[in-house]
C-alpha positions as CSV (number, residue, x, y, z in Angstrom):
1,X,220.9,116.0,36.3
2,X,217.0,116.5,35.2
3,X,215.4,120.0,34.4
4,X,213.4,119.1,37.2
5,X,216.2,118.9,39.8
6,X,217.7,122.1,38.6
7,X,214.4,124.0,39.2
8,X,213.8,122.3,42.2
9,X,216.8,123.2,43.7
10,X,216.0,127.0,44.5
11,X,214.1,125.5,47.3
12,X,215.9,125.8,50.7
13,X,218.2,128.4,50.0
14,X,217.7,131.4,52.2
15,X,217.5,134.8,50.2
16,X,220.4,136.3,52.9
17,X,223.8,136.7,51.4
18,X,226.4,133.4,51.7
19,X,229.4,134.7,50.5
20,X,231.4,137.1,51.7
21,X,232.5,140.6,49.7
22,X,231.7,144.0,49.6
23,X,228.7,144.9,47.1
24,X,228.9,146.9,44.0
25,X,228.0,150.6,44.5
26,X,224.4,151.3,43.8
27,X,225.5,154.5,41.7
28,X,227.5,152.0,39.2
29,X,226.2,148.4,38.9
30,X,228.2,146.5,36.4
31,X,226.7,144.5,34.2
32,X,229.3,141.4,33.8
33,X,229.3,138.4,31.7
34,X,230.4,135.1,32.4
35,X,231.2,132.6,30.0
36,X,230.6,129.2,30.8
37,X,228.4,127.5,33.1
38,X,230.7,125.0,34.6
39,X,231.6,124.5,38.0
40,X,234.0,127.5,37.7
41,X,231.9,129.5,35.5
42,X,228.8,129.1,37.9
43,X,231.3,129.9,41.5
44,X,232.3,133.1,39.5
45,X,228.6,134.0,38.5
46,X,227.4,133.4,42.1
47,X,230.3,135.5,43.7
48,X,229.6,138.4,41.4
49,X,225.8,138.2,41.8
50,X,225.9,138.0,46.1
51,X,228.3,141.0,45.5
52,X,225.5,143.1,43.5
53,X,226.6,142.7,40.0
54,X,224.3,142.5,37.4
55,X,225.3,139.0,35.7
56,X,224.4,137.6,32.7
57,X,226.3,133.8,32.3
58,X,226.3,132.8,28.4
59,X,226.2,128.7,28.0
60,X,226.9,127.0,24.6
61,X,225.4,123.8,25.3
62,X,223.7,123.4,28.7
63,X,224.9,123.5,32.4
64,X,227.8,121.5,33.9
65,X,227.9,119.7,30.6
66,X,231.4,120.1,29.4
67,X,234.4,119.3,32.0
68,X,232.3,119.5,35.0
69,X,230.0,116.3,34.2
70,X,233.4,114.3,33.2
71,X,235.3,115.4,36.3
72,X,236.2,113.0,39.0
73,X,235.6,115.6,42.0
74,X,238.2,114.7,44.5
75,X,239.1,118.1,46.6
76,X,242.2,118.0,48.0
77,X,245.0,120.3,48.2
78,X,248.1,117.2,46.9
79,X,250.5,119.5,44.5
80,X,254.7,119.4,44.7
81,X,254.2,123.1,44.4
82,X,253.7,125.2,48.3
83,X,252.1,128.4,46.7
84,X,249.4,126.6,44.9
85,X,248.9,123.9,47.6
86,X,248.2,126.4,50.0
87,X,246.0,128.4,47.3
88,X,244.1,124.8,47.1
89,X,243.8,124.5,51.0
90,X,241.8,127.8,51.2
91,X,239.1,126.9,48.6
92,X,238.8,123.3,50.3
93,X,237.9,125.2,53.7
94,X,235.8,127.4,51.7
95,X,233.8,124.0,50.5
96,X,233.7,123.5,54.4
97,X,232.0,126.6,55.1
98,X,229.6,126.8,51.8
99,X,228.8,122.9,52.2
100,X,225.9,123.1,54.6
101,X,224.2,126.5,53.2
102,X,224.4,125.8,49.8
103,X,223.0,122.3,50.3
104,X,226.7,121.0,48.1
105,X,226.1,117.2,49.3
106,X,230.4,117.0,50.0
107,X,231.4,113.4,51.5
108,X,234.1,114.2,53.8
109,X,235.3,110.9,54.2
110,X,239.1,111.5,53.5
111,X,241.0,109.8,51.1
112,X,243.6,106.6,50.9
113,X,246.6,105.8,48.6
114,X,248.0,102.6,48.6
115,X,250.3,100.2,46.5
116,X,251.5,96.7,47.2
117,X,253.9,97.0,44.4
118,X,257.8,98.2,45.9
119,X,258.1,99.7,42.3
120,X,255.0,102.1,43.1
121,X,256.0,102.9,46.7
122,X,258.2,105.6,46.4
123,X,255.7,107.6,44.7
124,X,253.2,107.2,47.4
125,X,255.7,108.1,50.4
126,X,256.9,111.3,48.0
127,X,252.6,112.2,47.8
128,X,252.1,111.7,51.2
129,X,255.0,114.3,52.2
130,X,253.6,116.6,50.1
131,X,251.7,117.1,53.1
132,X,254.1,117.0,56.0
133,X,253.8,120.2,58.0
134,X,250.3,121.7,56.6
135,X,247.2,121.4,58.5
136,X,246.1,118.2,56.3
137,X,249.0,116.3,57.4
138,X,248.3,111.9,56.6
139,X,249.0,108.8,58.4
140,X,250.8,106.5,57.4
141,X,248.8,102.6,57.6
142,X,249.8,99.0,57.9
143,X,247.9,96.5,57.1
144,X,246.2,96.7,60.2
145,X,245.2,100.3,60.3
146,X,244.4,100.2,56.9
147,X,241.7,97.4,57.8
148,X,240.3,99.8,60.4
149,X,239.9,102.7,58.7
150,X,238.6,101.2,55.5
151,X,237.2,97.4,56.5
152,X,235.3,97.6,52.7
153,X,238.4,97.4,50.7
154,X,240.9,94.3,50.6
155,X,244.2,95.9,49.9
156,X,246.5,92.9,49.7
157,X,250.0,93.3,50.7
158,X,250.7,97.1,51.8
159,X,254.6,98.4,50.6
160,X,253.0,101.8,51.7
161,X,249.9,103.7,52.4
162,X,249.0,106.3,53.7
163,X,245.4,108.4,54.9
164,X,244.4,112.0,54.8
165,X,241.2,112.4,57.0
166,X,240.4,116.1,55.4
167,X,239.7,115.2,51.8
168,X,236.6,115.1,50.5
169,X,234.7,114.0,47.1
170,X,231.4,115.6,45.4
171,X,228.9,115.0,43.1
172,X,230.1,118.1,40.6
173,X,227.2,118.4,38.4
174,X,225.3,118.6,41.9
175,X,228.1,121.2,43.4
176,X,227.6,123.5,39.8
177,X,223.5,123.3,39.5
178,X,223.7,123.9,43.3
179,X,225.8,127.3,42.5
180,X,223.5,128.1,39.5
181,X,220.7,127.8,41.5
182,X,222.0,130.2,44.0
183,X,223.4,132.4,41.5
184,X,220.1,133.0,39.8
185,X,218.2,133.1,43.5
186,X,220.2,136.4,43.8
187,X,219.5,138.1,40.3
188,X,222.0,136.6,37.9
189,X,220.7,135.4,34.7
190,X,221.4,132.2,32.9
191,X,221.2,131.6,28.6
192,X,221.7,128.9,26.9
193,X,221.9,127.2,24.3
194,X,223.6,131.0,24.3
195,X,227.2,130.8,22.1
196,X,229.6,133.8,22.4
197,X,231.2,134.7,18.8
198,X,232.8,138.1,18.9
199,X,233.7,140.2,21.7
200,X,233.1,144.0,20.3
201,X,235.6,146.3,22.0
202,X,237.1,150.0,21.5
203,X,240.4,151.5,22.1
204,X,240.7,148.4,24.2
205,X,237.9,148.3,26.1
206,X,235.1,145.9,26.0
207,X,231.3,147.4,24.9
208,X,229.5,144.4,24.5
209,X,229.5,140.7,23.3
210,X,228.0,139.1,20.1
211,X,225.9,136.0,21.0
212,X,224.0,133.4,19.1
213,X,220.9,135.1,20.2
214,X,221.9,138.8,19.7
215,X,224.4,141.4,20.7
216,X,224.6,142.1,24.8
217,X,226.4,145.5,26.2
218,X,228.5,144.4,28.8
219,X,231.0,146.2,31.1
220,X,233.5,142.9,31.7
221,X,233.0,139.4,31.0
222,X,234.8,136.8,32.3
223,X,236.2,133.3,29.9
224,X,235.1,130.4,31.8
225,X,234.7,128.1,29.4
226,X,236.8,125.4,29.7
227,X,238.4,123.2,26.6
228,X,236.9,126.0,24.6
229,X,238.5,129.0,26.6
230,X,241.6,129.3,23.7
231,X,239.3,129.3,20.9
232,X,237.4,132.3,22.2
233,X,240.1,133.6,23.4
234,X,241.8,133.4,19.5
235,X,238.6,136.2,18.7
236,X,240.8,138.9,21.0
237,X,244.0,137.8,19.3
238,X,245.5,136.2,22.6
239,X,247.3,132.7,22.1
240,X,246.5,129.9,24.7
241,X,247.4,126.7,24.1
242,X,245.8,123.9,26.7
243,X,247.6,120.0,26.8
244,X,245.0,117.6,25.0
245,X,244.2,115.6,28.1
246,X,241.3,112.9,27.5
247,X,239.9,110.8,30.4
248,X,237.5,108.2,31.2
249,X,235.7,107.5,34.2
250,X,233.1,104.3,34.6
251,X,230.2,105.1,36.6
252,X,228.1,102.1,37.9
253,X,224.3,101.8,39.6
254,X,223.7,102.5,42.5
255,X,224.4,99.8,45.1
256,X,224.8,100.1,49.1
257,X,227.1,102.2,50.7
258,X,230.4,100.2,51.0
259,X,232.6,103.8,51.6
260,X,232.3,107.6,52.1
261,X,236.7,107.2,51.4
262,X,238.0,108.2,48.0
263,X,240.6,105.8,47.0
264,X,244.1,105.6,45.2
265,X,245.3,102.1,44.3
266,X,248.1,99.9,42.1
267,X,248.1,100.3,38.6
268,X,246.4,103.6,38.2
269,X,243.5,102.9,40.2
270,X,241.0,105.5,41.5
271,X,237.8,105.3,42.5
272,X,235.0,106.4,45.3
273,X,231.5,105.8,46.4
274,X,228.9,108.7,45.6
275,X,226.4,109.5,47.7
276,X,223.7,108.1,45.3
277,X,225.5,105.1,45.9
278,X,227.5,105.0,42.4
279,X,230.7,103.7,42.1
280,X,232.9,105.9,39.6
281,X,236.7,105.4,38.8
282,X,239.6,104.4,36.4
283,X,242.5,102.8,36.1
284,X,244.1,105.3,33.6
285,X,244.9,108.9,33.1
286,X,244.9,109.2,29.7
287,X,243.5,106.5,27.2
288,X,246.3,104.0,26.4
289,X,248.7,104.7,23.1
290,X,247.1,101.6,21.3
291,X,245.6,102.1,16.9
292,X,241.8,101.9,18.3
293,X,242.4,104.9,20.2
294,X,244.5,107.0,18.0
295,X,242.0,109.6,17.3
296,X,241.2,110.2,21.0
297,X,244.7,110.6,21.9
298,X,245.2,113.3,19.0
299,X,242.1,114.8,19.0
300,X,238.4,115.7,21.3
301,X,237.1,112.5,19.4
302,X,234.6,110.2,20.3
303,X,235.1,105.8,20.9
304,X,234.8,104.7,17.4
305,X,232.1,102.3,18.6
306,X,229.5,101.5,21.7
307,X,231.1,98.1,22.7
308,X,234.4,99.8,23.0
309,X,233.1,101.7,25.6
310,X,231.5,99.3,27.8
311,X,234.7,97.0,27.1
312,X,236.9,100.1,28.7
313,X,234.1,100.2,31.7
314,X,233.6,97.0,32.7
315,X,237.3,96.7,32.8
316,X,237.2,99.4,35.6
317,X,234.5,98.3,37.7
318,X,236.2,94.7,37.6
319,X,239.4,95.9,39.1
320,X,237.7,98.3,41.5
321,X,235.7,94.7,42.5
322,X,239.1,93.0,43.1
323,X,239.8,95.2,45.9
324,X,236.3,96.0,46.8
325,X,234.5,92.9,47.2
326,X,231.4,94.3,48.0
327,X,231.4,96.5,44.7
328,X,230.9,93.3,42.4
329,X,227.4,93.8,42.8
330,X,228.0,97.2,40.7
331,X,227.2,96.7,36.9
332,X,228.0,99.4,34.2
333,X,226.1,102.1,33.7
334,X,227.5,104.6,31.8
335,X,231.4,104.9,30.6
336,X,232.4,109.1,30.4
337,X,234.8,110.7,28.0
338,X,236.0,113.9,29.3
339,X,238.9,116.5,28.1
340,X,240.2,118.5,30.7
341,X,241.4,122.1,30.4
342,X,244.9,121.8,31.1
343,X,247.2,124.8,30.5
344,X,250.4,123.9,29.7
345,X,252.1,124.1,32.6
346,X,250.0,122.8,35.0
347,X,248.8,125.8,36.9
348,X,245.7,127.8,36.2
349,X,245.6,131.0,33.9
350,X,243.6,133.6,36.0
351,X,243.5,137.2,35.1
352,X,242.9,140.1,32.4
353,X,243.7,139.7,29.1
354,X,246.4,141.2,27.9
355,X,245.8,144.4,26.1
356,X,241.9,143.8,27.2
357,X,241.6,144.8,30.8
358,X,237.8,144.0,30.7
359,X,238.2,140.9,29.5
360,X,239.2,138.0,32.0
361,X,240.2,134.7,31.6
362,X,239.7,131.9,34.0
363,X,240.8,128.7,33.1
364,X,242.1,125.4,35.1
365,X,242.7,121.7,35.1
366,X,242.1,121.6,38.9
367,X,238.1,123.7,38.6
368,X,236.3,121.3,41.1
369,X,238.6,121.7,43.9
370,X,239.4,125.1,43.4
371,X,236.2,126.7,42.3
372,X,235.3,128.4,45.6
373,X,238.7,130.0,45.9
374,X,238.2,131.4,42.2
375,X,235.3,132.7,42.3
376,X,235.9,134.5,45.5
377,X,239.3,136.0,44.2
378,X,238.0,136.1,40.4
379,X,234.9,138.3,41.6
380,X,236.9,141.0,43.8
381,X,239.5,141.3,40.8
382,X,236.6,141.8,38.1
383,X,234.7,144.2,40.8
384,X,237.6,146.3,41.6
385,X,240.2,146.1,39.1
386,X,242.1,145.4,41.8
387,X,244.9,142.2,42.1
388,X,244.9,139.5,44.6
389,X,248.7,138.4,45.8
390,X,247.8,134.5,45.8
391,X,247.0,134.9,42.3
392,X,250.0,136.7,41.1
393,X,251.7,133.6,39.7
394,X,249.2,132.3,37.4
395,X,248.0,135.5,35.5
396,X,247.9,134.9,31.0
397,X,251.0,137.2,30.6
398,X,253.2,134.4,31.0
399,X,251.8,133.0,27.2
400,X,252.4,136.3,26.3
401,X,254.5,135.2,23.8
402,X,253.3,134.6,20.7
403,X,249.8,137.0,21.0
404,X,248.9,138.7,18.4
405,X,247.3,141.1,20.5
């Protein structure tokens, strides 16, 4: 994403208010910080701001540039567990109704999983009951239908597959500029290179933050930040530990549209079409447990070398081409290394700190698809001190243990 683009992108968006939500009292407008301008960071900040908050967002490094830029952007709502499936399916329709206003760019071309391996196709029939009885209930394909629905990819032999029309995919370093954009349109402000190094609090209530470019009073502030959350979260004496959890995506030039469908295949496969036209996938979740990647796999560590990385993305785009035949045209342009922030046990941490009411923590493996939902939910609870009952299994008191706070 160029500067250009960002600044560019105020144009077309209407000055009337998006998002739903009451707005702050004129008598008392908070001035609340966000920290982080990721996807999640930025769907907080642009909540906050259409609700009347004052809003300052603090960025180490620069937009979008941590999680966000590495993230694969599939929006779904797949997860064993009903509560947070159903949390997922409300921030997918909210990417339905903020698509067209916000200019977001979502390809809503649904999404396949597929094995011709017998060993793999349990797993795929126990996925695609995850969805049995919701509202984004799949299909299961032969061979034939498969063809139909998706005549650019060659599948092979089917042992099962199945098709959800109501997924979608996005560009996220698009979806968070897009926020930003909107966010700032309606009064919030955005600093960086702006880190946040102490948070200065009395009798356990927050007075202002400590910055890289100066102290700013604050009433709340809100952790968005990603890999980085525990760490500034370790300056308030609260203990959160995230999984290490690289990935790598390889992202092609642009060629012709083959697909708008997002795609699960054998072996770890997984890959879409952008709209620019890029193909981007893997064929791994985590980097395989071999010496060169040692370091990776224990630490946020870089390849050791350049040829390394293009080795890993050719790789990719090659299998991708076996199945896609019209994707061998699509030669390397750039292999990403991401680390996502993973909490421990799968499920987001969203609330107050303990012990710091004015301090919130919002933190997430899953912050593409469900960044509408929390910053809707995230901005009411900072607003209001009030608590929203969908979130009331994911708030930080269960890693109480072991605070020092």
């Amino acid at each position: 994403m160029r500067r250009r683009d960002f600044l560019a992108g105020v144009v077309g968006l209407s000055a009337q208010r998006i998002l739903a939500g009451p707005t702050v009292p004129d008598h008392r407008r908070l001035h609340l910080g966000v920290v982080g301008a990721g996807i999640v960071g930025a769907s907080i900040a642009v909540h906050l701001a259409e609700k009347g908050a004052r809003v300052t967002l603090f960025e180490r490094a620069s937009p979008a540039s941590g999680a966000t830029q590495n993230s694969f952007g599939f929006l779904n709502i797949f997860d064993l567990d009903h509560h947070y499936q159903s949390v997922r399916q409300k921030s997918v329709l909210a990417y339905r109704r903020l698509d067209t206003p916000l200019q977001l760019g979502i390809t809503w071309g649904g999404y396949i999983n597929w094995t011709g391996n017998e060993a793999e196709a349990g797993t795929v029939r126990d996925y695609a009951a995850m969805l049995d009885g919701t509202p984004d209930a799949v299909r299961r394909l032969d061979a034939e239908e498969f063809r139909r629905i998706s005549p650019a990819v060659e599948p092979g032999i089917i042992a099962a597959a199945f098709y959800s029309p109501l997924a979608g995919h996005v560009d996220p370093v698009w979806v968070t500029y897009r926020l930003l954009d909107r966010a700032r349109m309606v009064g919030a402000e955005l600093r960086y290179p702006c880190s946040v190094v102490e948070f200065k609090t009395a009798n356990g209530r927050l007075r202002a933050v400590a910055t890289s470019e100066g102290l700013v009073p604050l009433d709340r502030v809100v952790i968005a930040a990603g890999v980085d959350t525990p760490q500034l979260l370790s300056l308030l004496g609260f203990n959160l530990r995230l999984r290490h959890a690289p990935g790598i995506l390889a992202h092609s030039v642009p060629i012709p549209e083959l697909t708008k469908i997002i795609y699960d295949g054998p072996g770890g496969m997984e890959f879409k079409q952008m709209a620019s036209g890029r193909i981007v996938g893997t064929d791994s979740l985590e980097a395989p447990n071999i010496p060169v990647h040692e370091e990776i796999r224990r630490r946020a560590a870089d390849f050791p070398d350049a040829a390394l990385r293009a080795a890993h993305g050719t790789r990719i785009l090659q299998k991708i081409a076996s199945v896609m035949p019209g994707a061998r045209a699509a030669v390397l342009d750039r292999l990403t290394l991401g680390f996502r922030p993973m909490p421990t046990d799968g499920f987001p941490v969203l609330g107050p700190v303990p012990g710091v009411a004015d301090v919130y923590i919002a933190v997430t493996h899953s912050g593409i698809s469900l960044a509408p939902i929390i910053g809707q939910y995230v901005s009411q609870e900072v607003l209001t001190g009030g608590r929203a009952q969908d979130l009331s299994p994911y708030r930080p008191e269960r890693f109480a243990t072991g605070s020092a706070g």
